[in-house]
C-alpha positions in Angstrom: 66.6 51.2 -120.9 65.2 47.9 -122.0 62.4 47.9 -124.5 60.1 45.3 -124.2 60.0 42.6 -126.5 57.2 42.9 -129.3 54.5 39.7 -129.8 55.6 37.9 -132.6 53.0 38.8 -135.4 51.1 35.0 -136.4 50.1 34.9 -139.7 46.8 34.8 -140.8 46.8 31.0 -142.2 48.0 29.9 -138.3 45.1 32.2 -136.3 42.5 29.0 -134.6 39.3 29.1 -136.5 36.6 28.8 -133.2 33.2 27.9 -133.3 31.0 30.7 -132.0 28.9 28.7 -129.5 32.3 27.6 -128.0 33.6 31.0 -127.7 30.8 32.1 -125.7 30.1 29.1 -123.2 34.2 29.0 -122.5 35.3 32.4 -123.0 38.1 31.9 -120.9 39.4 29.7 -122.9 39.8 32.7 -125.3 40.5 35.7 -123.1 42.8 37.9 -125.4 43.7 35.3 -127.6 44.1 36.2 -131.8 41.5 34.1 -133.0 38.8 33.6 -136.3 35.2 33.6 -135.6 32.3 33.1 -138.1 29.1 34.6 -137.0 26.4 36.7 -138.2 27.3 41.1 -137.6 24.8 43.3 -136.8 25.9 47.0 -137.7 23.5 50.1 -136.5 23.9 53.6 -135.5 24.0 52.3 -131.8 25.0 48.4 -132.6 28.0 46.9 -133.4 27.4 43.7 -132.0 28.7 39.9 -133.3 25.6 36.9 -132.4 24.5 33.9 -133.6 21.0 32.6 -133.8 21.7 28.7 -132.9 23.8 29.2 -129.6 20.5 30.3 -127.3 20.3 32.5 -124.7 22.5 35.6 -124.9 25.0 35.6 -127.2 26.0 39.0 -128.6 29.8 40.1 -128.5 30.7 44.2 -129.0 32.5 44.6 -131.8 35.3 47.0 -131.9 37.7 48.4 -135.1 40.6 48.7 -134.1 43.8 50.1 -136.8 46.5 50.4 -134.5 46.1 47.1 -133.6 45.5 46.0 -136.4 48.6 47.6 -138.3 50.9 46.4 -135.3 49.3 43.1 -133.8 49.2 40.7 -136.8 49.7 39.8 -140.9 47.8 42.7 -142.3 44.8 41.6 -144.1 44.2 43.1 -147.7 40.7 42.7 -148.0 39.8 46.4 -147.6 36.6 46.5 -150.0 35.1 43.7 -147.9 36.0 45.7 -144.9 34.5 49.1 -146.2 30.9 47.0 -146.9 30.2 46.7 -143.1 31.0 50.0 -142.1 27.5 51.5 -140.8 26.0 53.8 -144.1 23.4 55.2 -142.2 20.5 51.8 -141.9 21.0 48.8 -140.1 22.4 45.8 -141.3 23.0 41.9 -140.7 25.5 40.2 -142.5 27.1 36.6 -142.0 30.7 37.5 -141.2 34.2 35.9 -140.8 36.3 37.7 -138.6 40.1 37.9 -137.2 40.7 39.5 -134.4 41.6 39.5 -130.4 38.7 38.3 -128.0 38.3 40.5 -124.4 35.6 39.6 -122.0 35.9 40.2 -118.2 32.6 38.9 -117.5 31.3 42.4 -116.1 29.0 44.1 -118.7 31.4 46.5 -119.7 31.8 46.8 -123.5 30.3 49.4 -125.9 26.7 50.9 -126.1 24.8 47.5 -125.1 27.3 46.7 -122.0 28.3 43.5 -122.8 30.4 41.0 -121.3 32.7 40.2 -124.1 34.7 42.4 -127.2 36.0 41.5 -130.1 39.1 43.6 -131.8 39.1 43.0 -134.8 42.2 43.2 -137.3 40.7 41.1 -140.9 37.3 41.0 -142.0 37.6 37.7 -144.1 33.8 37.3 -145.5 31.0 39.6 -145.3 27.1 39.2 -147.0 24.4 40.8 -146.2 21.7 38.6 -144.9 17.6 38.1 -144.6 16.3 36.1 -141.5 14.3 34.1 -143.4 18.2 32.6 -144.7 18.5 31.3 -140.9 18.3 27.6 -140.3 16.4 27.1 -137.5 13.4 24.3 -136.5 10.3 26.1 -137.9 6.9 25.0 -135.9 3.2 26.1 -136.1 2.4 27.4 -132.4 0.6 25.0 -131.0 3.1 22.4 -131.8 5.5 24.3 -129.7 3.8 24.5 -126.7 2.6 21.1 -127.1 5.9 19.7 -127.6 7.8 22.6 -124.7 10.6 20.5 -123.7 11.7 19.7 -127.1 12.0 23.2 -127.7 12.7 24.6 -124.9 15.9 26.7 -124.8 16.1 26.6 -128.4 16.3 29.3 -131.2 13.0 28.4 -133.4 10.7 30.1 -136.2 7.5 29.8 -134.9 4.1 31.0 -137.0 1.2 32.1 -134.6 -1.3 35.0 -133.2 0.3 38.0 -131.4 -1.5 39.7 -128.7 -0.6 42.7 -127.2 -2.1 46.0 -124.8 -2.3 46.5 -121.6 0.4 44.3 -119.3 -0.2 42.2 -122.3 2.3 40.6 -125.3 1.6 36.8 -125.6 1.1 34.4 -128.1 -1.5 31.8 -129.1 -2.6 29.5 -131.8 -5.7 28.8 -133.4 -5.6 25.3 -132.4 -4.7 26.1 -128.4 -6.4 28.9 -127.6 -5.5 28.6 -124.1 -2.2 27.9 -124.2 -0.8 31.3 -124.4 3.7 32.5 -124.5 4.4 35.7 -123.0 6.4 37.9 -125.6 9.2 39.6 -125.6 11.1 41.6 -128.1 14.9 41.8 -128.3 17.1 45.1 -128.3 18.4 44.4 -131.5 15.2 42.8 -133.3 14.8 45.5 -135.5 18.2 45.4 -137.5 16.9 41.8 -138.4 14.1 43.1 -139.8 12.5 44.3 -142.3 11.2 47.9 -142.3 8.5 46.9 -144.4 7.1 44.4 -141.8 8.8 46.1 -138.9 6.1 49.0 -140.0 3.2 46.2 -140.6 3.1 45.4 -136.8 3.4 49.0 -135.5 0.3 50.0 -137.7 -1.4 46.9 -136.4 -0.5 47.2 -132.7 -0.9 50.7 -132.1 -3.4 51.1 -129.1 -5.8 53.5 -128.2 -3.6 55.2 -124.9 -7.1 56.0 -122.9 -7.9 52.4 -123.3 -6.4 49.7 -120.6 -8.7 47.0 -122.4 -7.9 47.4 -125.7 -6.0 44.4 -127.3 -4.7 44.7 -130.6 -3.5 41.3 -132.8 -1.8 40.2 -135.7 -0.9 36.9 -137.5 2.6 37.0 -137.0 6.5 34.8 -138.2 8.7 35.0 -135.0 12.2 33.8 -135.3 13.5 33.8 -131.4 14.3 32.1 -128.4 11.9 29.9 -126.6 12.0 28.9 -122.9 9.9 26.9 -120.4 10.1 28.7 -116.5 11.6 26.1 -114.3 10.2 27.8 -111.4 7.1 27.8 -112.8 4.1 26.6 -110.1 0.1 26.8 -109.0 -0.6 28.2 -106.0 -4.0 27.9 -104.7 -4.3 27.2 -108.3 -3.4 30.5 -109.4 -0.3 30.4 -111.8 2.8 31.8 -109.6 7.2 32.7 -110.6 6.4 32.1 -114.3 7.3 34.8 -117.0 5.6 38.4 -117.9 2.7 40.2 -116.0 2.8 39.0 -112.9 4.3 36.0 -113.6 1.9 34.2 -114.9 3.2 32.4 -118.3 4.9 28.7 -118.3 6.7 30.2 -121.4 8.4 33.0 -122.8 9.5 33.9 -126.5 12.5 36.3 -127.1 12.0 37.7 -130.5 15.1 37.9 -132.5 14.0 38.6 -135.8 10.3 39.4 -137.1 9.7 37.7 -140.5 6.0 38.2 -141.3 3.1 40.4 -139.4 -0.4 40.9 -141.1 -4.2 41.4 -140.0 -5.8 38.1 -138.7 -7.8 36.4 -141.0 -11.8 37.5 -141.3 -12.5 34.1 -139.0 -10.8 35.8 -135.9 -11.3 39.3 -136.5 -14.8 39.7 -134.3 -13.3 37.2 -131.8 -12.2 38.0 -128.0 -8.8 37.2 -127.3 -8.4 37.8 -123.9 -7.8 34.2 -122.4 -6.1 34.2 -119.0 -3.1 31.9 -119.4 -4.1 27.9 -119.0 -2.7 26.6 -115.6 
């Protein structure tokens, strides 16, 4: 019987270094090649999950460890103590990550606990450091400038500093400056492993509602870092605002929040003021 011929084993210095971005918005450019990634690594007692902050939209890869293959499928890496550092120790971490590995992605949302599209194998973990958001180079923006200025930003991973609303079929934001001109919120699956529990705490104490109340709107100065977007179906109708974002669809924009930087109690100014705006049209 003929045994079938074993992939020859490419060593570590001859494995394509690809941009992250690029592996995402051509993944079939990719499909089960051996390649090295840099990205950051979010680690979790249900995450194990490769992103990046710049490449907008969704972005996150499952991230699988693999020691058959990576005994039998290339050069073995020796870096085992940078290796043991990302194993899940019982919190969740971020770290900023170089990896070697095989990419899989069949399009369907079929890998690990968040169903995505896309897998990585991996086989070397090259570099590994634990990272803050706040170390993330993104545009940072008050909020009104961000509205002001939507199609600049639009599609775009920014840190933006503003007023959080949220209660009843509400979660927007607003700015001092704009009062009108409110960004319906919403808050990623993985938000939480990028930040920290310190100010993950901050905004539950300040947005837990009264559950008898459906009026009740709670609010908090707030440091989003996220992903911004401007509805491009967006329209009046009978000059009500119609196929925007959130309740109802009401909202020319939407924020994704990836990471929460900074949440505290309004300042005195706003404390005693409504704010219950309707969207502006």
């Amino acid at each position: 019987m003929l045994l079938a011929a074993k992939e020859p084993r490419p060593l570590l210095g001859e494995i394509p270094t690809i941009d992250y971005c690029n592996l995402i918005h051509n993944p079939n450019a990719f499909r089960e090649k051996v390649i090295r990634v840099h990205a950051k690594y979010r680690v979790g007692a249900k995450w194990s999950n490769l992103y990046s902050p710049y490449c907008g939209g969704p972005s996150e890869i499952w991230v699988n460890f693999d020691e058959t293959y990576f005994n039998d499928s290339f050069q073995p890496c020796q870096k085992t103590n940078i290796a043991e550092k990302v194993k899940f120790k019982g919190f969740d971490q971020v770290f900023d990550i170089v990896l070697v590995g095989k990419f899989y992605g069949s399009g369907e949302p079929n890998y690990g606990y968040d169903r995505s599209r896309f897998m990585f194998v991996v086989g070397c973990v090259e570099q590994a450091t634990v990272v803050e958001s706040s170390e993330i180079k993104v545009p940072t923006v008050m909020y009104c400038d961000l509205v002001q200025n939507a199609s600049r930003y639009n599609e775009r991973v920014v840190r933006v500093q503003g007023l959080y609303s949220s209660g009843f079929e509400a979660s927007y934001l607003r700015g001092s400056e704009c009062k009108n001109e409110l960004t319906w919120v919403e808050f990623d699956e993985l938000y939480k492993t990028c930040t920290s529990k310190e100010v993950n705490e901050a905004l539950d104490n300040l947005m837990r509602l009264n559950p008898e109340s459906l009026t009740e709107r709670k609010r908090a100065s707030v440091v989003f870092l996220g992903y911004f977007e401007v509805s491009p179906t967006y329209r009046l109708l009978n000059d009500y605002p119609r196929d925007g974002f959130g309740h109802l669809g009401r909202y020319k924009n939407q924020f994704t929040v990836k990471c929460l930087e900074h949440a505290a109690a309004l300042p005195a100014k706003y404390a005693g003021k409504s704010l219950n705006q309707k969207p502006r049209h």
